[in-house]
C-alpha positions in Angstrom: 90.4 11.3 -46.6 87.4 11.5 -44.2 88.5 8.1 -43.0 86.5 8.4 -39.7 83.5 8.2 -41.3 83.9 4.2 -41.9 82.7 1.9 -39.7 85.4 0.2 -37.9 85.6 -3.3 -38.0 86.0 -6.3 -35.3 88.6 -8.5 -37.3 91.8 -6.5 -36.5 94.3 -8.6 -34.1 97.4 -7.7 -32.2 100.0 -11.0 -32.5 100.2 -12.3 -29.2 103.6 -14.5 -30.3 105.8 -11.2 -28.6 108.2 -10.7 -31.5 107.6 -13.6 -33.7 108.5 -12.5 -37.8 105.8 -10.4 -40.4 106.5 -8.6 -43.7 103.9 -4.4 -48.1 102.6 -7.6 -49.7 101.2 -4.5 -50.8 103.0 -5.8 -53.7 103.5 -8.9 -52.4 105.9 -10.9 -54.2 106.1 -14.4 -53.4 108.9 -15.5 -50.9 108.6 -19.1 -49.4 104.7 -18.7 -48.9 104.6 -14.8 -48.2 103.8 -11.9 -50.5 106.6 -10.0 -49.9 107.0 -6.5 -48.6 108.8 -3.6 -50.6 111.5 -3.5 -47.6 112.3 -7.2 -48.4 112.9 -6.6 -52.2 115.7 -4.5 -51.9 117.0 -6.7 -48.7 116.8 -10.0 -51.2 118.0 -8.1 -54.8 121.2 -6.4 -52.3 122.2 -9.5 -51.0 121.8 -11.2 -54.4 124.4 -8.8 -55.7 126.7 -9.0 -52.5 126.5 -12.9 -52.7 126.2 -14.6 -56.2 126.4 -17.8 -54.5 123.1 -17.4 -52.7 121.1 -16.6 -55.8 119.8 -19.9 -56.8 118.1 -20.2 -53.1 116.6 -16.6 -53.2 115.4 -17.2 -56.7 113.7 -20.3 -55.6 112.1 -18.8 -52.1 110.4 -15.9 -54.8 108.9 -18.8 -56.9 107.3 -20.1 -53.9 109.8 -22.6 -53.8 111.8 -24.1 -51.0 115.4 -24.9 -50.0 115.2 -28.5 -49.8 113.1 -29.0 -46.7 109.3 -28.6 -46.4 108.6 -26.4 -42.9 105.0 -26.5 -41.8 104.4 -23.6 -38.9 101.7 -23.5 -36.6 100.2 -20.1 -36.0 100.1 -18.4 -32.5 96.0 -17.4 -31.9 96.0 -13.6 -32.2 94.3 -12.2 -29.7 92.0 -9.1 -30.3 93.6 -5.4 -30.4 92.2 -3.7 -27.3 95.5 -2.2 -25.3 95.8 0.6 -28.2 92.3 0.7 -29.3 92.8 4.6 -28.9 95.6 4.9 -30.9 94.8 6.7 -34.0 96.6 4.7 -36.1 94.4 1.5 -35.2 91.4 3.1 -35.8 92.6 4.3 -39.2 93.0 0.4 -40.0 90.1 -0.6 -38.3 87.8 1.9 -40.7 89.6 0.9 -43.8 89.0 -3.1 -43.0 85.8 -2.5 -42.2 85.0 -0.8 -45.1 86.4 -3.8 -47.1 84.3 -5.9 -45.5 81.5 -4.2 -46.6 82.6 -3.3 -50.6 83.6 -7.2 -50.6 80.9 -8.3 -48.8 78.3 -7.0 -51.4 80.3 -7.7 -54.3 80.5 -11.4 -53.4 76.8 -11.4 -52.2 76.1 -9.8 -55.5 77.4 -12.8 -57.3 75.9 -15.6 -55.3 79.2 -15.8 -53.0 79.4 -15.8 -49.3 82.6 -13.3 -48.5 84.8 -14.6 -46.0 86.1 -11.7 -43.9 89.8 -11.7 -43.3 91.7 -11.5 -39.9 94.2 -8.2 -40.2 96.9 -8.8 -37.8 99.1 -5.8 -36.3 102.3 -7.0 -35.4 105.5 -5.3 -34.2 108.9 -6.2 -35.3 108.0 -9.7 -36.0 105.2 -12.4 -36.6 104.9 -16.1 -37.1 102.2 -16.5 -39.2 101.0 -19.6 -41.4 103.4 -19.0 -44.1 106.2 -18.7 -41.7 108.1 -16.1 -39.7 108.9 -12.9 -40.8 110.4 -9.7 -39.6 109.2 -5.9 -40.2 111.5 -5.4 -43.1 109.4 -7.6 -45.5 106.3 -5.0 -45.4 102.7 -5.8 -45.2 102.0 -8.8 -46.7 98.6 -11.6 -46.9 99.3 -15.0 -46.1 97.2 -17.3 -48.3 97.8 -20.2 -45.7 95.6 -18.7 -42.8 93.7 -15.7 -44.8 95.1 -13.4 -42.6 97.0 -10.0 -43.4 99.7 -9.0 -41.4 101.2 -5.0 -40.6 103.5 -3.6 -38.6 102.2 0.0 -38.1 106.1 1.2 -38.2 105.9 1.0 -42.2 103.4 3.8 -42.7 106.6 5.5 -41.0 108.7 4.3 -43.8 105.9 5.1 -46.4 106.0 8.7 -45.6 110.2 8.7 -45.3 111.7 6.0 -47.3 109.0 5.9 -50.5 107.8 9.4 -50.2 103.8 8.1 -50.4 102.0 10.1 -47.7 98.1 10.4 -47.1 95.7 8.6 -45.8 94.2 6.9 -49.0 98.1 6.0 -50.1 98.1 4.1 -46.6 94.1 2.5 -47.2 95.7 1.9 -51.0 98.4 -1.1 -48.9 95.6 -2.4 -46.9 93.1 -2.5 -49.8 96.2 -4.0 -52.1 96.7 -6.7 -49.5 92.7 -7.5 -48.7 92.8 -7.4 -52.7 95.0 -10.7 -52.4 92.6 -12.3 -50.1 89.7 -12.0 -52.5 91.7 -13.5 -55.6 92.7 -16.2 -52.8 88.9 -16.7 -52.5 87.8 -16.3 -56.2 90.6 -19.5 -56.8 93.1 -16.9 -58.9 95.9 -18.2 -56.7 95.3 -22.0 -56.8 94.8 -21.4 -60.5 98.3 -20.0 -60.6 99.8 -22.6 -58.6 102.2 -22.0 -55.8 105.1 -20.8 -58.0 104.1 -18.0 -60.0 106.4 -16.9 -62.9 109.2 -13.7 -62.7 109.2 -11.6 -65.4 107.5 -8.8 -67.4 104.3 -10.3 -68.5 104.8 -13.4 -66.1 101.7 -14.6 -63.8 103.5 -12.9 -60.4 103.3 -9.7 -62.2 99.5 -10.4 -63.4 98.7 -11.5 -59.8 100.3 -7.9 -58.5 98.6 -5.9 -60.4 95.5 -7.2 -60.2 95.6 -6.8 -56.6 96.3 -3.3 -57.6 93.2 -2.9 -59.7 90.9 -4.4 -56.5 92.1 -1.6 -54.2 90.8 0.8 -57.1 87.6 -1.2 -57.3 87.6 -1.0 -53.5 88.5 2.8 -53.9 85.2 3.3 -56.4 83.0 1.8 -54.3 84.0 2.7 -50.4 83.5 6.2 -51.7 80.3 5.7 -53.3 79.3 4.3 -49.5 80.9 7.1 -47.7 81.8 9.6 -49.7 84.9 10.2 -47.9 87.3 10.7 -50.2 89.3 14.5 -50.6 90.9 16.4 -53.2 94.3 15.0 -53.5 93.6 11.8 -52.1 93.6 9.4 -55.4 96.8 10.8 -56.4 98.3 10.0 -53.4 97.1 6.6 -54.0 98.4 6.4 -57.4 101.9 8.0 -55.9 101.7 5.2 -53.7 101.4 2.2 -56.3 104.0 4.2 -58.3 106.3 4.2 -55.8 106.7 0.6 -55.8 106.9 -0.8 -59.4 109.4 -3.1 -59.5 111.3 -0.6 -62.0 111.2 2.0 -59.2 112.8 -0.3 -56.8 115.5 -1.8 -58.7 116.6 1.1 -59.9 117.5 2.6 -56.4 119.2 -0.7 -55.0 121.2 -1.0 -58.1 121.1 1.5 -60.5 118.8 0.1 -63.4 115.7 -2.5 -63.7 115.8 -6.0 -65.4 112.5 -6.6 -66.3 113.1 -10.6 -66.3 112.9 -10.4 -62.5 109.7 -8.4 -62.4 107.4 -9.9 -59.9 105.3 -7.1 -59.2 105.1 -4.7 -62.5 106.3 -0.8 -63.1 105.5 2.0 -61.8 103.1 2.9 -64.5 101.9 -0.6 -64.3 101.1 -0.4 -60.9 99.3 3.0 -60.9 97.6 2.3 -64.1 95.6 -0.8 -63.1 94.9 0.7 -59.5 93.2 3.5 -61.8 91.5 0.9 -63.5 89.5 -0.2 -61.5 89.0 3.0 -59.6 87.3 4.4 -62.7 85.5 1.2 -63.6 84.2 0.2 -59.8 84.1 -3.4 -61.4 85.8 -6.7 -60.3 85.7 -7.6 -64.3 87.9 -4.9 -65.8 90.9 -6.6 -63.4 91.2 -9.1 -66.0 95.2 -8.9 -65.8 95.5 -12.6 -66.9 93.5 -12.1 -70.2 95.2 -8.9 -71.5 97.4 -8.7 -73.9 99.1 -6.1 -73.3 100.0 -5.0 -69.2 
């Protein structure tokens, strides 16, 4: 992936909390306000297992719900990333948001909308963010509360080790998954849904999920129409990447086989099927998760 051909964009942020808390929404399961990161899945389903007792409250923090009390954070101001504006790694998410910007920007422009450009907020170790604090283990995730995402660079580490999804365009696939959130946050998809999505197979989590899924591909399509910077190799590596973290996938290395009544995100084939989607389509409108029949 050519990625350096994108134009690079003004909205990404370092924290300035110093080790506050911040999760791969890039499936982004629901947990007390976040999307939650692959690294947080197996964290919550292991100590599920070690501890039957705390079940009922990790069950409920997945819903959306909480544990009996109501927690409203402030948000530290992020201040903008300029001590590692050379890092490579920067730039790379720099290009990718800004190309976002510009696929969203004339989608929603296209449709009589006014796009609303997200805050991307590199974070390391741990964030407070509007949904709360998390720490590095939860992933990248998108934070409806504030419309900001939030990534620790450290988990493109544990995409290449831990999931075995390397490339650039597997690593543009998280942010575009995440940014993907932001735009159903926009369209009203989330408010529609409520603030406790359903587990399970065909439930509304899983439709939300994939659907994110199938706006990276629709960003996908249309950032390479812009820039052509796309390579041989690189939308596998993207589908590799969604594959990697179907629910199925994931349960079946913490503990050996998948229940798919606690599917939040959707399966591997799922996941990499509705990111081709709307690769191959290049339209918001084939993302329709909620009206088909069949996932």
């Amino acid at each position: 992936m050519d990625w350096q051909k994108g134009r690079q964009s003004d909205n990404v942020v370092e924290d300035s909390g110093g080790g506050g808390g911040g999760g791969f929404g890039g499936g982004g399961a629901r947990f007390g306000g976040f999307h939650l990161g692959i690294g947080g899945i197996i964290i919550v389903v292991i100590i599920g297992l070690m501890f039957p007792s705390l079940r009922p409250i990790l069950f409920g923090l997945f819903l959306g719900g909480d544990t009996g009390s109501e927690v409203q954070q402030s948000t530290p101001a992020p201040t903008r990333a300029t001590s590692d504006s050379a890092d490579p790694q920067v730039k790379f998410v720099r290009s990718i948001l800004g190309s976002t910007e510009d696929v969203w920007g004339s989608t929603f422009q296209a449709g009589g909308k006014q796009y609303e450009q997200p805050k991307l907020v590199l974070f390391n170790g741990a964030v407070q963010s509007a949904c709360g604090r998390a720490s590095e283990s939860m992933g990248p995730f998108y934070c409806p509360n504030d419309h900001r995402v939030y990534l620790d660079l450290d988990f493109f580490h544990d995409m290449d080790t831990r999931f075995h999804a390397q490339g650039d365009f597997a690593r543009a696939y998280v942010i575009a998954h995440e940014v993907g959130h932001h735009v159903q946050n926009l369209l009203g998809i989330m408010q529609r849904v409520g603030g406790r999505p359903s587990e399970g197979a065909t439930g509304t989590s899983v439709r939300l999920e994939l659907q994110a899924d199938c706006f990276a591909g629709v960003w996908g399509n249309r950032s390479q129409a812009q820039l052509n910077w796309l390579q041989a190799g690189d939308v596998d590596a993207a589908l590799n990447a969604a594959s990697s973290v179907g629910d199925d996938a994931l349960q079946k290395q913490s503990r050996g086989y998948a229940v798919p009544d606690s599917f939040t995100h959707g399966t591997s084939a799922q996941r990499s099927r509705w990111f081709k989607t709307g690769f191959a389509s290049g339209d918001i409108n084939s993302c329709d998760t909620f009206g088909a029949s069949a996932l």
